[in-house]
C-alpha positions as protocol buffer text, in pm:
chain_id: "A"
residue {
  index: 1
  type: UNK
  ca { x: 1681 y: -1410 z: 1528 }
}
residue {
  index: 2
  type: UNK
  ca { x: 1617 y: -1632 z: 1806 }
}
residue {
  index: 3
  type: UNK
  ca { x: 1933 y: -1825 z: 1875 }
}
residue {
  index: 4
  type: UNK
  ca { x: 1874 y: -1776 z: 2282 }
}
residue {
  index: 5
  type: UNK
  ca { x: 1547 y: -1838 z: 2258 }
}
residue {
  index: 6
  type: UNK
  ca { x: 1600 y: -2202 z: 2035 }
}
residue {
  index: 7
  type: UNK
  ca { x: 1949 y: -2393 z: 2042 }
}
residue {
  index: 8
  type: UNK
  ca { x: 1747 y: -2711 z: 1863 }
}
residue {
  index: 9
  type: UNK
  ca { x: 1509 y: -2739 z: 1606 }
}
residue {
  index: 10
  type: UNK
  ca { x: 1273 y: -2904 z: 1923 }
}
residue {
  index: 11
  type: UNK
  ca { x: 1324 y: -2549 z: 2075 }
}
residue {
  index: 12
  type: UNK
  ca { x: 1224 y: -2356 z: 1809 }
}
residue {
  index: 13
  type: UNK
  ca { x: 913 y: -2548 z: 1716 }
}
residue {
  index: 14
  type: UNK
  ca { x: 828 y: -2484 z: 2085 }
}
residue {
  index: 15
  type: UNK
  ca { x: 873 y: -2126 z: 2068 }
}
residue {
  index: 16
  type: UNK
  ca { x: 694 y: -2108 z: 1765 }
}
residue {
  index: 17
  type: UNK
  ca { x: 421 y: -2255 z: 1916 }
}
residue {
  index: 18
  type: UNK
  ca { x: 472 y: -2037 z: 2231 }
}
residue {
  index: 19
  type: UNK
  ca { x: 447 y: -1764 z: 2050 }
}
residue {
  index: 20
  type: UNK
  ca { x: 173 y: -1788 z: 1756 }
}
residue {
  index: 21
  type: UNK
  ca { x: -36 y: -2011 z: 1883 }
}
residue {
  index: 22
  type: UNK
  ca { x: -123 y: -2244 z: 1670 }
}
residue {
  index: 23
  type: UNK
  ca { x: -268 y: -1900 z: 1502 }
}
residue {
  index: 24
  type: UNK
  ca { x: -502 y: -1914 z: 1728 }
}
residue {
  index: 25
  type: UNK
  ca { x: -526 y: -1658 z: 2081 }
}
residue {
  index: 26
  type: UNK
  ca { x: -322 y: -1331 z: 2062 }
}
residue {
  index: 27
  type: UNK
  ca { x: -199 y: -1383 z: 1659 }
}
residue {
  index: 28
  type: UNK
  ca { x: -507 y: -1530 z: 1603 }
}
residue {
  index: 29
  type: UNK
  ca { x: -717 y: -1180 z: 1754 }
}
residue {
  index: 30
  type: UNK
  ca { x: -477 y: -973 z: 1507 }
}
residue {
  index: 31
  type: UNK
  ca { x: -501 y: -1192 z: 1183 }
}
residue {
  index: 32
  type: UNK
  ca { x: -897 y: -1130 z: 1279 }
}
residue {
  index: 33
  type: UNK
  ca { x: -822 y: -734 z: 1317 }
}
residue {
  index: 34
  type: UNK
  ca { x: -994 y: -745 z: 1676 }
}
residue {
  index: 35
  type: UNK
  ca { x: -713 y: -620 z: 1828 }
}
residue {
  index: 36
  type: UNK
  ca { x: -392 y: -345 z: 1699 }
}
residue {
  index: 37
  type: UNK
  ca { x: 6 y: -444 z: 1690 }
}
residue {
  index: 38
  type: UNK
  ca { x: 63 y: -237 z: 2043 }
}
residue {
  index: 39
  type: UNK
  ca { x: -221 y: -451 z: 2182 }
}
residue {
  index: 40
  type: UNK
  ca { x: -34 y: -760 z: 2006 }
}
residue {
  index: 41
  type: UNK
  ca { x: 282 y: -688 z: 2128 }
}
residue {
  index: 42
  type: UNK
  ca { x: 125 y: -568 z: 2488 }
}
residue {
  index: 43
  type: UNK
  ca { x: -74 y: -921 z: 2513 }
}
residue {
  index: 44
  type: UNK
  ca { x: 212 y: -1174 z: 2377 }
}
residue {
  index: 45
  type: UNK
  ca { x: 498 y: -983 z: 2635 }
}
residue {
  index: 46
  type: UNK
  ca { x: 284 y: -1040 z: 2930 }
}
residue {
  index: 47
  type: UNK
  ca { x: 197 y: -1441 z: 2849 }
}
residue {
  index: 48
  type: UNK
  ca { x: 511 y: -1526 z: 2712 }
}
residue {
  index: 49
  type: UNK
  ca { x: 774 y: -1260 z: 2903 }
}
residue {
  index: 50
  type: UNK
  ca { x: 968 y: -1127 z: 2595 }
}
residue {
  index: 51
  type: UNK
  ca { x: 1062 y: -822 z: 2592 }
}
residue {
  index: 52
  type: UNK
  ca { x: 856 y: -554 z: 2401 }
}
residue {
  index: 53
  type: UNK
  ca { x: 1161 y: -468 z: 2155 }
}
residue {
  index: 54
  type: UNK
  ca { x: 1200 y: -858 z: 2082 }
}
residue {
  index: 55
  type: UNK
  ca { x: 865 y: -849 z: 1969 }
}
residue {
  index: 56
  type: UNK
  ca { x: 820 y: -557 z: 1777 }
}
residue {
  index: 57
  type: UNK
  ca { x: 1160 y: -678 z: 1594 }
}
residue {
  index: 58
  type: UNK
  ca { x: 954 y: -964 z: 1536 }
}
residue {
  index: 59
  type: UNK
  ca { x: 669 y: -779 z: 1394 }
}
residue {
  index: 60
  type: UNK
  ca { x: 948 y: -542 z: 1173 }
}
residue {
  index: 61
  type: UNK
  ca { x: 1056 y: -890 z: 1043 }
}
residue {
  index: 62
  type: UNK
  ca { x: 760 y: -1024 z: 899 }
}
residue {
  index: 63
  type: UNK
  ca { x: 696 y: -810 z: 588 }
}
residue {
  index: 64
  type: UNK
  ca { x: 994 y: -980 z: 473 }
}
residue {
  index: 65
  type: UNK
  ca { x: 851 y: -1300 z: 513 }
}
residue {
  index: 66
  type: UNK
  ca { x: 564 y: -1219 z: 312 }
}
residue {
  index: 67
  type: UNK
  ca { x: 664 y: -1384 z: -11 }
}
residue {
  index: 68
  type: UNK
  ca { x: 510 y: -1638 z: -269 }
}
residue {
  index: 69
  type: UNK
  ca { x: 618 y: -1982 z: -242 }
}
residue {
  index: 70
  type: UNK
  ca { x: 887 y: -2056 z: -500 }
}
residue {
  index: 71
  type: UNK
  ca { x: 662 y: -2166 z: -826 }
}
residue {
  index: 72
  type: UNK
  ca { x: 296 y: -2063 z: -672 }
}
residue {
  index: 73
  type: UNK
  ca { x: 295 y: -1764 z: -883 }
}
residue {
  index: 74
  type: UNK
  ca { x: 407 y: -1909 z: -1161 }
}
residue {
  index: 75
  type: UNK
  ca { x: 65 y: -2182 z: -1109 }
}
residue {
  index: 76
  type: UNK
  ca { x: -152 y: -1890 z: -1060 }
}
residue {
  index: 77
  type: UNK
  ca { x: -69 y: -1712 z: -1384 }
}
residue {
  index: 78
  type: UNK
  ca { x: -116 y: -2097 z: -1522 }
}
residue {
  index: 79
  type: UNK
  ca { x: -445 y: -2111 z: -1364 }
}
residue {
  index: 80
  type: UNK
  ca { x: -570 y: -1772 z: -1453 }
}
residue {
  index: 81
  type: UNK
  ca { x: -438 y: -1801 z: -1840 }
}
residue {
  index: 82
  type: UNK
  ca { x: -641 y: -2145 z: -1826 }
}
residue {
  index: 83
  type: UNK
  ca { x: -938 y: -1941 z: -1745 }
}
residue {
  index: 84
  type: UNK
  ca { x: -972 y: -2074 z: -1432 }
}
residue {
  index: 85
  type: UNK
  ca { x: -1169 y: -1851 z: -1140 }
}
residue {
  index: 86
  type: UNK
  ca { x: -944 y: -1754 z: -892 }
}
residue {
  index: 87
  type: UNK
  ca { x: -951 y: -1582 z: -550 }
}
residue {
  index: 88
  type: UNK
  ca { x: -805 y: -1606 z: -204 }
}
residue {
  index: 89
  type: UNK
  ca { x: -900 y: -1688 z: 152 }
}
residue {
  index: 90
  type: UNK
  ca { x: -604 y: -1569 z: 359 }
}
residue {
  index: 91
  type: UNK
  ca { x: -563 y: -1512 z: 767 }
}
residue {
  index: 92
  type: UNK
  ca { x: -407 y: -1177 z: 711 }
}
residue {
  index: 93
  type: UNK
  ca { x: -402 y: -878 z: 965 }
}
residue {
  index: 94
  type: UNK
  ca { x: -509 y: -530 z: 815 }
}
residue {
  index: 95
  type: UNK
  ca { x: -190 y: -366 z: 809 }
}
residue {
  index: 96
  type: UNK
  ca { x: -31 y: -728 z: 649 }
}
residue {
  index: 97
  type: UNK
  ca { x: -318 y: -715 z: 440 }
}
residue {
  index: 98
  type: UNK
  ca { x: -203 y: -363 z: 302 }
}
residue {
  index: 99
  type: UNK
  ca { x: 108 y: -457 z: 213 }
}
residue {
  index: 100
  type: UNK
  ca { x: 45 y: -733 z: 52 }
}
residue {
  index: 101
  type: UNK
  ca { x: -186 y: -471 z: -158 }
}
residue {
  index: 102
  type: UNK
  ca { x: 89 y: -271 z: -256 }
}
residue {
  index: 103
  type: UNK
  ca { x: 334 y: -500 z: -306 }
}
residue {
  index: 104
  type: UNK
  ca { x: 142 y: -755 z: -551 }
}
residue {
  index: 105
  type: UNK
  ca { x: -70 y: -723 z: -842 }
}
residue {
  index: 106
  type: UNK
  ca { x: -317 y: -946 z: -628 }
}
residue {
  index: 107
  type: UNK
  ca { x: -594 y: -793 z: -854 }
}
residue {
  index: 108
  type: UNK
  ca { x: -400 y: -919 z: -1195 }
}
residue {
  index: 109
  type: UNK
  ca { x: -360 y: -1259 z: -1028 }
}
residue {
  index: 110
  type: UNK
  ca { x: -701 y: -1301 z: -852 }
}
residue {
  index: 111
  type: UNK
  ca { x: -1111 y: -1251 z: -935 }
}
residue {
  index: 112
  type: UNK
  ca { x: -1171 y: -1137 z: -550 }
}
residue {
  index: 113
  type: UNK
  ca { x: -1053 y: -1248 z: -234 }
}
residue {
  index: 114
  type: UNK
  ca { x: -1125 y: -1235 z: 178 }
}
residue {
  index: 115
  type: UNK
  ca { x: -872 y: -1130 z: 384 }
}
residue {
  index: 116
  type: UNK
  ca { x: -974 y: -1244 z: 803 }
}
residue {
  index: 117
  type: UNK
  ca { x: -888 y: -879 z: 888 }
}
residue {
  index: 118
  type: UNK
  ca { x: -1150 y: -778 z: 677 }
}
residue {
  index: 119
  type: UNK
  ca { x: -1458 y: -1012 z: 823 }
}
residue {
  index: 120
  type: UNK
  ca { x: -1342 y: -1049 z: 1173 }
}
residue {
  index: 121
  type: UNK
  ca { x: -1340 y: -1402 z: 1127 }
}
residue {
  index: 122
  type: UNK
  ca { x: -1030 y: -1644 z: 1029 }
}
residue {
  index: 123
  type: UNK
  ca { x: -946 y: -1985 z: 941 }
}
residue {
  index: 124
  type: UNK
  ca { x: -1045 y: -2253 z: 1077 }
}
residue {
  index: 125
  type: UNK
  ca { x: -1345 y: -2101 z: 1175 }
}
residue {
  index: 126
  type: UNK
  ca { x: -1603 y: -2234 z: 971 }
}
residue {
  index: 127
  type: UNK
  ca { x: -1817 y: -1927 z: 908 }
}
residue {
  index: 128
  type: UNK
  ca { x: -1496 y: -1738 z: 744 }
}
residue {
  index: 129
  type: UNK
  ca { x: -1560 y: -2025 z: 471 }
}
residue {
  index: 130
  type: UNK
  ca { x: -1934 y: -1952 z: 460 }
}
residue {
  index: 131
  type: UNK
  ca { x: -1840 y: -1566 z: 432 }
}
residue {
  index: 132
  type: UNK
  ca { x: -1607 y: -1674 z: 142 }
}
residue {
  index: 133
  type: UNK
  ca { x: -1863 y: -1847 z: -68 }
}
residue {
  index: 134
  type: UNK
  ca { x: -2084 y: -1545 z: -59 }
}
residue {
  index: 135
  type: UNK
  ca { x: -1798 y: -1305 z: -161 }
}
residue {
  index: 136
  type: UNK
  ca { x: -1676 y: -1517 z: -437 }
}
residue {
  index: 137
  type: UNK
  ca { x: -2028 y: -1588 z: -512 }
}
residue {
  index: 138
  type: UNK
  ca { x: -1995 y: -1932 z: -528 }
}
residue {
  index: 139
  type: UNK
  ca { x: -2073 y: -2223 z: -367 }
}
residue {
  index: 140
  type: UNK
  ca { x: -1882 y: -2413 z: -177 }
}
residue {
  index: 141
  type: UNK
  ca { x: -1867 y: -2761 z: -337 }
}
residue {
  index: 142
  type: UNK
  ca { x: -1734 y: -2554 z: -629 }
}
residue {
  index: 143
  type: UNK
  ca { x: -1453 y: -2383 z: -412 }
}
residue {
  index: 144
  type: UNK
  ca { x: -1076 y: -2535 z: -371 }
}
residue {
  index: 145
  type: UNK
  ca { x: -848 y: -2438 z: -107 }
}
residue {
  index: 146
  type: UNK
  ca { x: -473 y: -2445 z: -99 }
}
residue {
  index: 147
  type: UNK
  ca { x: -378 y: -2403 z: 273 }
}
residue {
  index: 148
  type: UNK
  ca { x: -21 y: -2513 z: 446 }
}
residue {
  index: 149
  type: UNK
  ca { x: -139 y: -2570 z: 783 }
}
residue {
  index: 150
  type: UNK
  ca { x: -368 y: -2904 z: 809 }
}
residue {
  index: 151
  type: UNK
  ca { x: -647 y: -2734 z: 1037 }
}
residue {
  index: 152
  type: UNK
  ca { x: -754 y: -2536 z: 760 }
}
residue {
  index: 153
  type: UNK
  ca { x: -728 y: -2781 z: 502 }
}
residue {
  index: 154
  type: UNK
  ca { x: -1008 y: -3003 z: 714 }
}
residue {
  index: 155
  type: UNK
  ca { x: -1187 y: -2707 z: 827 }
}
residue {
  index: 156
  type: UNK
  ca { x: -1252 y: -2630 z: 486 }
}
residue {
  index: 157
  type: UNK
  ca { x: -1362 y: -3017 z: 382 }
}
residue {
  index: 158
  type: UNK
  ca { x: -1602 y: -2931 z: 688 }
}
residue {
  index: 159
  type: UNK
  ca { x: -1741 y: -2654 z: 507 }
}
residue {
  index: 160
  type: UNK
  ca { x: -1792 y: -2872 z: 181 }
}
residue {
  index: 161
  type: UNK
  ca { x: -1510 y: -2707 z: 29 }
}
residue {
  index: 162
  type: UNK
  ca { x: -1222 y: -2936 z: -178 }
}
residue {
  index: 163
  type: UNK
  ca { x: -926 y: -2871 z: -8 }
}
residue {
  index: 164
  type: UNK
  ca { x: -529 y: -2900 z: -59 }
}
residue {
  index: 165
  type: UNK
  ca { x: -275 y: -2914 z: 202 }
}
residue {
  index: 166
  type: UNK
  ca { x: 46 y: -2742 z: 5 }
}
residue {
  index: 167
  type: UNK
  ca { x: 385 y: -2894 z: 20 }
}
residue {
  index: 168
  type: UNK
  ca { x: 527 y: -2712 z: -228 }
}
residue {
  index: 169
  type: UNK
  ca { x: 453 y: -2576 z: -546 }
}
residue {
  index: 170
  type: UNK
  ca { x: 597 y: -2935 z: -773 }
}
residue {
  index: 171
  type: UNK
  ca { x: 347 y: -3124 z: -557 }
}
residue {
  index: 172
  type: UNK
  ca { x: 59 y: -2858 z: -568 }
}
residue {
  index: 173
  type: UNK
  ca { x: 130 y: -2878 z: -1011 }
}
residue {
  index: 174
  type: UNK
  ca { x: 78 y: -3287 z: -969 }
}
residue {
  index: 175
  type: UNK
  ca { x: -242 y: -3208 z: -788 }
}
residue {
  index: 176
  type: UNK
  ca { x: -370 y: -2944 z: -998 }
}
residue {
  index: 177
  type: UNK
  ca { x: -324 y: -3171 z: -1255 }
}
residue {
  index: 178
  type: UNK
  ca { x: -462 y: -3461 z: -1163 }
}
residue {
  index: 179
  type: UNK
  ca { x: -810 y: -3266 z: -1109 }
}
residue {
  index: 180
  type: UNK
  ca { x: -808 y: -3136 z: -1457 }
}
residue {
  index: 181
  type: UNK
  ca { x: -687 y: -2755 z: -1350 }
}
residue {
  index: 182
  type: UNK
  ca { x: -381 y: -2750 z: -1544 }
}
């Protein structure tokens, strides 16, 4: 998709980062549903200089990204037949967060969960983990996240939380296991 944009895998990391912020600033206001895709798309063409139909072919791509790790549903069927409590803490914008409704029995698979569309708030943001614990009615020594980007993963220690930085789903089992979850 981006071959002009990224000849190296240096380049592409840069763009990355050009572009999402570290999901923070422009991608971090739409995971938080303060602001709309036009107002998205809008925002990230006038700081970064793309073209408006480069980024909404962006935006068209990412429903296809949307899809488990290889072997994480598999360990949350594991985890849910083990009787373990499950539910999810994701930085999802609304109409992401819809899809990802329709698409997956995310009711079979989880007890409740908090999208950052929903509460305004996202990851790393420590009171998205305080607004957690109250809808999972838990607390949070007693919560565990799994997160792939390390920000979270110590923003969540922060917050008293046990946290996981995922790898991939064989090293995610190992840990899992080693805390008596599997």
């Amino acid at each position: 998709m981006w071959p002009h944009r990224a000849e190296t895998e240096e380049q592409l990391q840069q763009t990355v980062q050009d572009l999402f912020q570290s999901y923070q600033g422009d991608w971090g206001r739409f995971d938080q549903g303060l602001i709309s895709e036009s107002t998205l798309i809008e925002d990230v063409c006038a700081r970064t200089g793309w073209a408006r139909a480069e980024m909404q072919q962006l935006l068209d791509a990412v429903p296809d990204e949307l899809i488990p790790q290889p072997g994480v549903v598999e360990l949350v069927v594991q985890l849910k037949n083990s009787g373990v409590p499950l539910s999810f803490l994701s930085n999802m914008p609304a109409p992401l967060a819809a899809l990802l409704k329709r698409c997956y029995p995310l009711g079979d698979w989880f007890e409740t969960g908090v999208f950052s569309s929903d509460e305004k708030l996202c990851k790393p943001d420590a009171r998205i983990f305080d607004r957690a614990v109250q809808r999972f009615h838990a607390q949070a020594g007693g919560c565990l996240l799994v997160d792939d980007h390390p920000i979270n993963v110590e923003a969540a220690r922060a917050s008293g939380w046990e946290a996981i930085l995922f790898t991939s789903s064989e090293a995610l089992q190992g840990q899992l296991r080693e805390r008596g979850l599997l």
